[in-house]
C-alpha positions as CSV (number, residue, x, y, z in Angstrom):
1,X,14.2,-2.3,-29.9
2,X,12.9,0.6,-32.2
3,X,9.8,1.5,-30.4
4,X,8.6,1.0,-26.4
5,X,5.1,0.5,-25.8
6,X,4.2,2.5,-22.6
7,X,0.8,1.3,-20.5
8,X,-0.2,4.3,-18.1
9,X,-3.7,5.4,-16.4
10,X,-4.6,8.8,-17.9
11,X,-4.3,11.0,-14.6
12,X,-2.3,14.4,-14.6
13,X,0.0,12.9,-12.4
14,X,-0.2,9.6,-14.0
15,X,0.7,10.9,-17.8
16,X,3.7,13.4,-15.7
17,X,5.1,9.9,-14.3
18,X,5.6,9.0,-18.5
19,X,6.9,12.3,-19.0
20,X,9.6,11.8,-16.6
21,X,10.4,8.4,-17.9
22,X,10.5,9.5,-21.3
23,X,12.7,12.0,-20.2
24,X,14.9,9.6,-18.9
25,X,15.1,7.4,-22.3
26,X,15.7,10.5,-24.1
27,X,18.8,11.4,-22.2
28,X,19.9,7.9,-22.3
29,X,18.4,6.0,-25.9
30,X,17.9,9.2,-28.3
31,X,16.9,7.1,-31.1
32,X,14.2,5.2,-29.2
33,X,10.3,6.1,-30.0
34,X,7.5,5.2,-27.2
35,X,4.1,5.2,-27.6
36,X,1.6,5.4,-25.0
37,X,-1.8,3.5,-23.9
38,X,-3.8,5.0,-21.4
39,X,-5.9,2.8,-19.6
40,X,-9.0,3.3,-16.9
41,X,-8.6,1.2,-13.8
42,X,-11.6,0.3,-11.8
43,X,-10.3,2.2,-9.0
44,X,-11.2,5.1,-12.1
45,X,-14.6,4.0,-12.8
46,X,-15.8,3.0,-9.1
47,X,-15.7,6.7,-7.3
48,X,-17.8,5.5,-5.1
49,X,-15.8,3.0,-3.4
50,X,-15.2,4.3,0.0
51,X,-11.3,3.3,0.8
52,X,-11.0,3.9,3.5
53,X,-13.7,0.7,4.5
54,X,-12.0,-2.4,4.8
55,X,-13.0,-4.8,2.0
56,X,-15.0,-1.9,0.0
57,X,-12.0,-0.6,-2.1
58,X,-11.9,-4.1,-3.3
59,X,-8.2,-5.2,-2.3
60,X,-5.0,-5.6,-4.0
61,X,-4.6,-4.5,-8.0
62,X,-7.3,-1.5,-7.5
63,X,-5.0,1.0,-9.6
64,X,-2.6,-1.1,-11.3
65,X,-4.9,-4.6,-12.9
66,X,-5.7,-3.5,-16.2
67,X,-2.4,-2.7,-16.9
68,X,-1.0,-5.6,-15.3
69,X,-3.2,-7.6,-17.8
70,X,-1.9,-5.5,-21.0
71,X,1.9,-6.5,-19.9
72,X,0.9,-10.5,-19.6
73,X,-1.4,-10.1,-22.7
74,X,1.7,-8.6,-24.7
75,X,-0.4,-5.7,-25.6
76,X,2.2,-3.0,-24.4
77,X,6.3,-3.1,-23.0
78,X,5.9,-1.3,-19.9
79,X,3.5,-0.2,-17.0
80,X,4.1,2.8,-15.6
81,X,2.6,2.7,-11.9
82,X,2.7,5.1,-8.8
83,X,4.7,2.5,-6.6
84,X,3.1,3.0,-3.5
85,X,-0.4,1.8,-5.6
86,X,1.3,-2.0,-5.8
87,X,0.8,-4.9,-3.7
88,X,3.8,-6.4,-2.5
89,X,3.8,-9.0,-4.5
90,X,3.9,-8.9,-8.6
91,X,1.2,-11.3,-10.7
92,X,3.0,-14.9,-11.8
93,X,5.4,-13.8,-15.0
94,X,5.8,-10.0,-14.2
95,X,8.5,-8.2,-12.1
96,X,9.6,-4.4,-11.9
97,X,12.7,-3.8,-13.7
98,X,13.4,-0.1,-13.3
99,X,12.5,2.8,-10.9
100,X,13.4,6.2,-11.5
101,X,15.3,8.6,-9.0
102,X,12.6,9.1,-5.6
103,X,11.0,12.6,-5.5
104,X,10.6,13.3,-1.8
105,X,8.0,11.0,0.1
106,X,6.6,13.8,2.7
107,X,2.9,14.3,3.2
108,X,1.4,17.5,3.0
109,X,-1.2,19.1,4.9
110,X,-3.1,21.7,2.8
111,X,-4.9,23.5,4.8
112,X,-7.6,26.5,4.8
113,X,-5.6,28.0,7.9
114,X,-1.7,28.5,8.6
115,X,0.1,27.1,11.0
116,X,0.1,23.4,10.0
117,X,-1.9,20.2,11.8
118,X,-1.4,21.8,15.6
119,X,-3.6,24.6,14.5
120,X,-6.3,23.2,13.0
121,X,-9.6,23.7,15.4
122,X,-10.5,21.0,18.1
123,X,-12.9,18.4,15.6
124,X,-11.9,20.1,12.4
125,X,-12.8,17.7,9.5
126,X,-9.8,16.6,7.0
127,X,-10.4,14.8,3.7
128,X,-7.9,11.7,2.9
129,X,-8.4,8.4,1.3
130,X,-5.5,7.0,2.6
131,X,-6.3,4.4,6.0
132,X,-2.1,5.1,6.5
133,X,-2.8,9.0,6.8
134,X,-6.1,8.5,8.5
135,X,-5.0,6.1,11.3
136,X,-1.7,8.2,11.7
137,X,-4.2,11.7,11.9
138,X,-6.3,10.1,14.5
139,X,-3.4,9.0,16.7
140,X,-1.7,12.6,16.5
141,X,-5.1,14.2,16.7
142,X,-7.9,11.9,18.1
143,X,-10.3,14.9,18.1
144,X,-9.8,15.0,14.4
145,X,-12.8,13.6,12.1
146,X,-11.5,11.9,9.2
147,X,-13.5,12.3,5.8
148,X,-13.4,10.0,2.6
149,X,-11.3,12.4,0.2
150,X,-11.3,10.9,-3.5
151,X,-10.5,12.1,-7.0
152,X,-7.2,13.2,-8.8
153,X,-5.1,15.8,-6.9
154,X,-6.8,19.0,-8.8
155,X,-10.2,17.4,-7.8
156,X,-9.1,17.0,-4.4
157,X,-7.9,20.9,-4.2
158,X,-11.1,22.0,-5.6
159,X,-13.7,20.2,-3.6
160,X,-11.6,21.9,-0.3
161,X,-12.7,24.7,-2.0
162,X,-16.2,23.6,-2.5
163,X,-16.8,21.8,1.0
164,X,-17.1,24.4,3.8
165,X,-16.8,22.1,6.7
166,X,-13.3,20.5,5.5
167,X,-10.3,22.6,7.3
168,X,-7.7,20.6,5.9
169,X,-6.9,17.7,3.2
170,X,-3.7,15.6,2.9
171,X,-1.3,15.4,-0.6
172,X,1.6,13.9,-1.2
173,X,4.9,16.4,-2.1
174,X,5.8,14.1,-5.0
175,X,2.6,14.4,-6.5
176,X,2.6,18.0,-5.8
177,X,5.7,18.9,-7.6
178,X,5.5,16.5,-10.4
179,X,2.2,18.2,-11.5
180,X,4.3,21.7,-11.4
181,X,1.9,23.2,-8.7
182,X,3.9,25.9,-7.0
183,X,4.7,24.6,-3.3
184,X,6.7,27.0,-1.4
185,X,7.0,25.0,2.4
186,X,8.8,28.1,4.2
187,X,6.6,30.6,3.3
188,X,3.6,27.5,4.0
189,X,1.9,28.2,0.7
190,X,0.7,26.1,-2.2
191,X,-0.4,28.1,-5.6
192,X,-2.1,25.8,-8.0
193,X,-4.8,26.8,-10.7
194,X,-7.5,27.3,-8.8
195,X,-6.2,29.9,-6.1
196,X,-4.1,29.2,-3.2
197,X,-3.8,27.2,-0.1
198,X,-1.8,27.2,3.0
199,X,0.6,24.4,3.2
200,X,3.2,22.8,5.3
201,X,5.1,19.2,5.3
202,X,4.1,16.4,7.5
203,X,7.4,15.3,7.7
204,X,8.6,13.8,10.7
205,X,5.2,13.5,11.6
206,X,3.3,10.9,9.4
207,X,5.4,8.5,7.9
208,X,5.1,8.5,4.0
209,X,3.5,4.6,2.9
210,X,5.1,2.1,1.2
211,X,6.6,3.2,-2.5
212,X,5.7,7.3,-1.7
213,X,7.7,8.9,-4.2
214,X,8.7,6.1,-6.5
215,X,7.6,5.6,-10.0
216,X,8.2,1.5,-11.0
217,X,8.4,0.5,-14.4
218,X,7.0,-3.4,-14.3
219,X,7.3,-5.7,-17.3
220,X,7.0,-9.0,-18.5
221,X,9.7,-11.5,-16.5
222,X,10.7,-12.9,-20.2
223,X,11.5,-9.7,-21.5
224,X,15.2,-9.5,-22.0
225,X,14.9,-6.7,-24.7
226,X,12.5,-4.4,-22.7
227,X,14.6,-5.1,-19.3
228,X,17.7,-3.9,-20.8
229,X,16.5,-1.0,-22.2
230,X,15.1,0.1,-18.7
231,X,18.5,-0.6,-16.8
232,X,20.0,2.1,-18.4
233,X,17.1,4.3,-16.3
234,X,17.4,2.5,-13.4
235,X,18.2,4.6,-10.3
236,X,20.0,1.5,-7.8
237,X,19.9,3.6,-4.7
238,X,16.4,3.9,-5.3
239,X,15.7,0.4,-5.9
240,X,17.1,-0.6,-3.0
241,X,14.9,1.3,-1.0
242,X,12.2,-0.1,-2.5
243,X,13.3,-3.8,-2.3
244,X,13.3,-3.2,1.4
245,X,10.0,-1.7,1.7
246,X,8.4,-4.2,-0.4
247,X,9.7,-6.9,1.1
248,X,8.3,-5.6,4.5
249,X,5.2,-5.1,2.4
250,X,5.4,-8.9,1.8
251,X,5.7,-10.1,5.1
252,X,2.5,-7.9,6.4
253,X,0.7,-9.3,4.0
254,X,1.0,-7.9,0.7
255,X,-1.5,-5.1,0.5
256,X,-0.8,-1.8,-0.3
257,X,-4.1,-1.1,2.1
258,X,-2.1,-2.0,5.3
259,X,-2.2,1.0,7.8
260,X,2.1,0.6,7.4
261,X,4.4,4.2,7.4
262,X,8.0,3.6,6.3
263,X,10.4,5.6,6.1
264,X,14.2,5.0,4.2
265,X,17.5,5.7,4.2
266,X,20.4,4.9,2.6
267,X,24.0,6.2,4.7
268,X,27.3,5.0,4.0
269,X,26.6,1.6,2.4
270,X,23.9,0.6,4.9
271,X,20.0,0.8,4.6
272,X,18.3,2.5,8.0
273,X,14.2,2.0,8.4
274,X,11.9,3.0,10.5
275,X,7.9,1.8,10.6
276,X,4.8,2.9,12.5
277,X,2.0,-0.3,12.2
278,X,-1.6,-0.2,13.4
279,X,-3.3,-3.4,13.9
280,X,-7.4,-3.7,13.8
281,X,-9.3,-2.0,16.8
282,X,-6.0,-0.9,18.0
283,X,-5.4,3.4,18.4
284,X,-2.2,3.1,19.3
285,X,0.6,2.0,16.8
286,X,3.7,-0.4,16.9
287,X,6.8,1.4,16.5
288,X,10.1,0.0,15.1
289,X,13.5,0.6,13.4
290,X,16.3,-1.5,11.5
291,X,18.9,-1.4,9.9
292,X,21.9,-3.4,8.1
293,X,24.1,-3.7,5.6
294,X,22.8,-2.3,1.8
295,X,23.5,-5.1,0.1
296,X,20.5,-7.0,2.0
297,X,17.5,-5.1,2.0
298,X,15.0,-8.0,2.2
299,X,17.0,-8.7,5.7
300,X,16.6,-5.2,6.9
301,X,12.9,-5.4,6.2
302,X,12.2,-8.7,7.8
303,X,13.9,-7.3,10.9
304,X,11.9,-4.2,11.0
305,X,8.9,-6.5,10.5
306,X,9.8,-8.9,13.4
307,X,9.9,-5.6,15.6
308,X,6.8,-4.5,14.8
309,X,5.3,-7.6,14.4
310,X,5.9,-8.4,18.1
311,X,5.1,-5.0,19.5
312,X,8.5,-3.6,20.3
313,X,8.2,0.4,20.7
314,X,4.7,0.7,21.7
């Protein structure tokens, strides 16, 4: 293979995720050439798709269809997604073959005011479009008022600008530092074009979705050529992160809407995960941890999922 045909959406952060991966190849396949397709998802023309409404953002594939459709249609190699933007489970013929190293998978509060989310002012309004972040905000803080918060991240950092009533909006670090914006979490500041906001990490405190901080590179199940080019990119601890998460994404389901937090580790050959899960009508959230051996991640998930499936840790 002479030449890989890269399938992206045309975000900042989107075309920094194919930066990185290119990166990668370089270091790896010098003589390889990519070329890139950018493509507009309907979650890229429909702005006005509340998503945090159930059934308004329209499902599974919001972010990642078009380019799903490109792979199957042989029109490029490789999609390059955000992770955390894919349903659990892949369309008939297509699979992800590679992910790169995880950046970190914190949230970030960017605030108007210091002193993080215990500061902010009893019924301060905060933008997100995420139903994890806003269902884990309202728990923490029920006197919170969650707003719809769309757009790419320097949209989002404007409009905070722009909307007097909003104290606060939530990022995610990755996404932060992959665009280069200067986040500096022990002084609690974020510099970015525009000016500069207060900042500090969520951490501990909201736990990051499904895929945070992972870039996947998905192909076409029958592509031998483009599969083993990507191995050599791979990054396994990584992966097998992800195989557990998706495979607790699986069992709940399969969207990437569901109000799930996850957080991963790998220590010493074994896999260690812990889960928040909100069911409908329900404030308060099911709690669980797993863990087991690294070599079974789809085992560690389904017994994190049987946890807080039947309510253990409320």
């Amino acid at each position: 293979m002479n030449v890989l045909r890269i399938g992206t959406r045309g975000s900042a952060l989107a075309l920094a995720q194919v930066d990185l991966t290119e990166a990668a190849l370089v270091r790896e396949l010098p003589e390889l050439r990519t070329e890139r397709e950018i493509f507009i998802t309907r979650g890229d023309q429909k702005l006005d798709l509340n998503l945090l409404k159930a059934g308004e953002a329209g499902g599974k594939g919001l972010f990642t269809r078009e380019l799903e459709d490109a792979l199957i249609e042989g029109r490029i190699d490789v999609a390059i997604h955000s992770l955390k933007d894919l349903p659990g489970n892949n369309p008939p013929g297509l699979e992800i073959a590679a992910v790169l190293e995880r950046a970190p998978t914190a949230d970030i509060l960017v605030s108007k005011l210091p002193g993080g989310l215990e500061v902010l002012p009893h019924g301060a309004h905060v933008g997100t479009s995420s139903v994890r972040r806003a269902r884990q905000l309202g728990w923490l803080r029920p006197d919170v008022i969650i707003e719809e918060w769309r757009g790419n991240v320097p949209t989002r950092l404007r409009k905070l600008g722009e909307r007097a009533e909003i104290s606060a909006i939530v990022l995610a670090e990755a996404g932060l530092r992959r665009l280069g914006y200067a986040l500096d979490l022990e002084r609690g500041i974020l510099k970015w074009d525009g000016g500069e906001w207060h900042a500090s990490s969520l951490a501990g405190r909201i736990i990051p979705a499904i895929g945070q901080g992972a870039i996947a590179l998905q192909i076409r199940a029958d592509r031998e050529d483009v599969r083993g080019v990507l191995a050599r990119i791979n990054h396994p601890a990584t992966m097998m992160a992800i195989r557990a998460e998706r495979a607790l994404q699986r069992l709940l389901s399969g969207d990437c809407s569901v109000p799930v937090g996850v957080h991963t580790e790998l220590r010493a050959g074994r896999i260690f995960m812990r889960g928040i899960l909100f069911s409908e009508g329900n404030m308060e959230p099911m709690h669980g941890e797993a863990s087991g051996d690294s070599g079974d991640p789809e085992a560690v998930a389904a017994e994190l999922f049987h946890t807080l499936s039947h309510g253990a840790g409320k």
